[in-house]
C-alpha positions as CSV (number, residue, x, y, z in Angstrom):
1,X,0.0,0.0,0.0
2,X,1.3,3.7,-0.8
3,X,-0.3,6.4,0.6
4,X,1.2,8.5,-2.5
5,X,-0.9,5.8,-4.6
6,X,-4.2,6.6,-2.8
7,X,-3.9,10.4,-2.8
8,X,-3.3,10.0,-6.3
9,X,-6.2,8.1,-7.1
10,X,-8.8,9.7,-4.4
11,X,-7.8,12.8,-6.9
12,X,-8.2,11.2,-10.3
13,X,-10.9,12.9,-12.4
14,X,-12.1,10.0,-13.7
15,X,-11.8,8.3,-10.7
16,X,-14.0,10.4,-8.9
17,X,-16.2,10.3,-11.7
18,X,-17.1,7.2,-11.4
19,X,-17.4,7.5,-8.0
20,X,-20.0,10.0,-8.2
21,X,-22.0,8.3,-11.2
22,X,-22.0,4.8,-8.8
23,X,-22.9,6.5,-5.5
24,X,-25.8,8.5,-7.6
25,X,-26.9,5.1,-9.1
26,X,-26.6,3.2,-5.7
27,X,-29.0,6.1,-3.9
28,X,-32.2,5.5,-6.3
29,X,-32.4,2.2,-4.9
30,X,-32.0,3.5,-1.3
31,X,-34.8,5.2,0.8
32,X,-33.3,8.3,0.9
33,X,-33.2,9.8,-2.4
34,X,-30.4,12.8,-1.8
35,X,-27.6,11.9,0.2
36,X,-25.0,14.3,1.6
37,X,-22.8,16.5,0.2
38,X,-19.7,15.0,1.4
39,X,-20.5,11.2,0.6
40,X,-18.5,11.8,-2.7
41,X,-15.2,13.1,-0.6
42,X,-15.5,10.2,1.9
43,X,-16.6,7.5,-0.5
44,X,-14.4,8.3,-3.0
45,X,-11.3,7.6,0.3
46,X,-13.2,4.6,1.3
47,X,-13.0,3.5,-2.4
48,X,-9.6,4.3,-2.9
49,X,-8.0,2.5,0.1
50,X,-10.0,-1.1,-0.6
51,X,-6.6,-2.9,-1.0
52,X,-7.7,-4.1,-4.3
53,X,-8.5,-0.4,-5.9
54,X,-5.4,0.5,-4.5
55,X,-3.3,-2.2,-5.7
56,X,-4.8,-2.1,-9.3
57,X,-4.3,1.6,-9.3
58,X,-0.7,1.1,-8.3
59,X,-0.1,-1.4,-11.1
60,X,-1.7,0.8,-13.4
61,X,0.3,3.7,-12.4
62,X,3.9,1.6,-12.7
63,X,2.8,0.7,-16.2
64,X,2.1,4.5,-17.4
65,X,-1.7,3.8,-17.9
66,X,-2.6,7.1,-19.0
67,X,-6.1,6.7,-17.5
68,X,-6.1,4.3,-14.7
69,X,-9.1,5.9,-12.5
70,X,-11.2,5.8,-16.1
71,X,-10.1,2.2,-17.6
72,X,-12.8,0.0,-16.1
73,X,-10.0,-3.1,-16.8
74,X,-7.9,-1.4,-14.2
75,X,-10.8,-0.6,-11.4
76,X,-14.2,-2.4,-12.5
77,X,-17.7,-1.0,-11.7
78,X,-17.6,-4.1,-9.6
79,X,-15.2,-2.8,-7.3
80,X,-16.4,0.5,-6.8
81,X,-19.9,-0.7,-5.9
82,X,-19.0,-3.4,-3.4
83,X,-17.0,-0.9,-1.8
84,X,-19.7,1.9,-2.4
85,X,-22.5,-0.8,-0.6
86,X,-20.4,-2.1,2.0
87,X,-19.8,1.8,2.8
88,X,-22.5,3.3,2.4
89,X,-24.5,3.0,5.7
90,X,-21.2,3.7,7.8
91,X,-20.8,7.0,5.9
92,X,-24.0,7.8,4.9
93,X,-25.8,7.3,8.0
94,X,-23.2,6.7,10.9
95,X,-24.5,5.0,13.8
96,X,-25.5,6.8,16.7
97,X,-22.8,8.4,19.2
């Protein structure tokens, strides 16, 4: 794990776009229908730190993929959205202090 790895990646464009289009796909089939501004800036961390995001994003990254946060055979749709659901009620709706 690099932390210089996930920093990048947490601040990939198309990274982050993707976060955004999954976590706006993943709410319609929740009960709320808006979610909180800063879901996107914590998911897209939680996201970015799964060992297996980061590790594909590092391997990406050491073979000058000029796209690794976009190409979807570097960091599928399926591993944004486990992470995403697995997430999502921990950052969404933290349990009670």
């Amino acid at each position: 794990m690099s932390y210089t790895t996930i920093n990048k990646c947490v601040h990939d464009p198309s990274f982050v776009a993707r976060v955004d289009s999954c976590i706006a796909q993943e709410q319609r089939t929740r009960e709320e229908k808006t979610f909180p501004d800063n879901i996107s800036y914590s998911m897209r961390w939680a996201v970015a730190t799964a060992t297996d995001v980061e590790a594909a994003y590092a391997s990406a990254l050491a073979a000058e993929n000029p796209d690794p946060g976009g190409d979807e055979s570097v960091i599928t749709d399926g591993m944004i959205l486990s992470v995403v659901q697995n997430s999502w009620d921990v950052i969404v709706e933290p349990p009670p202090t």
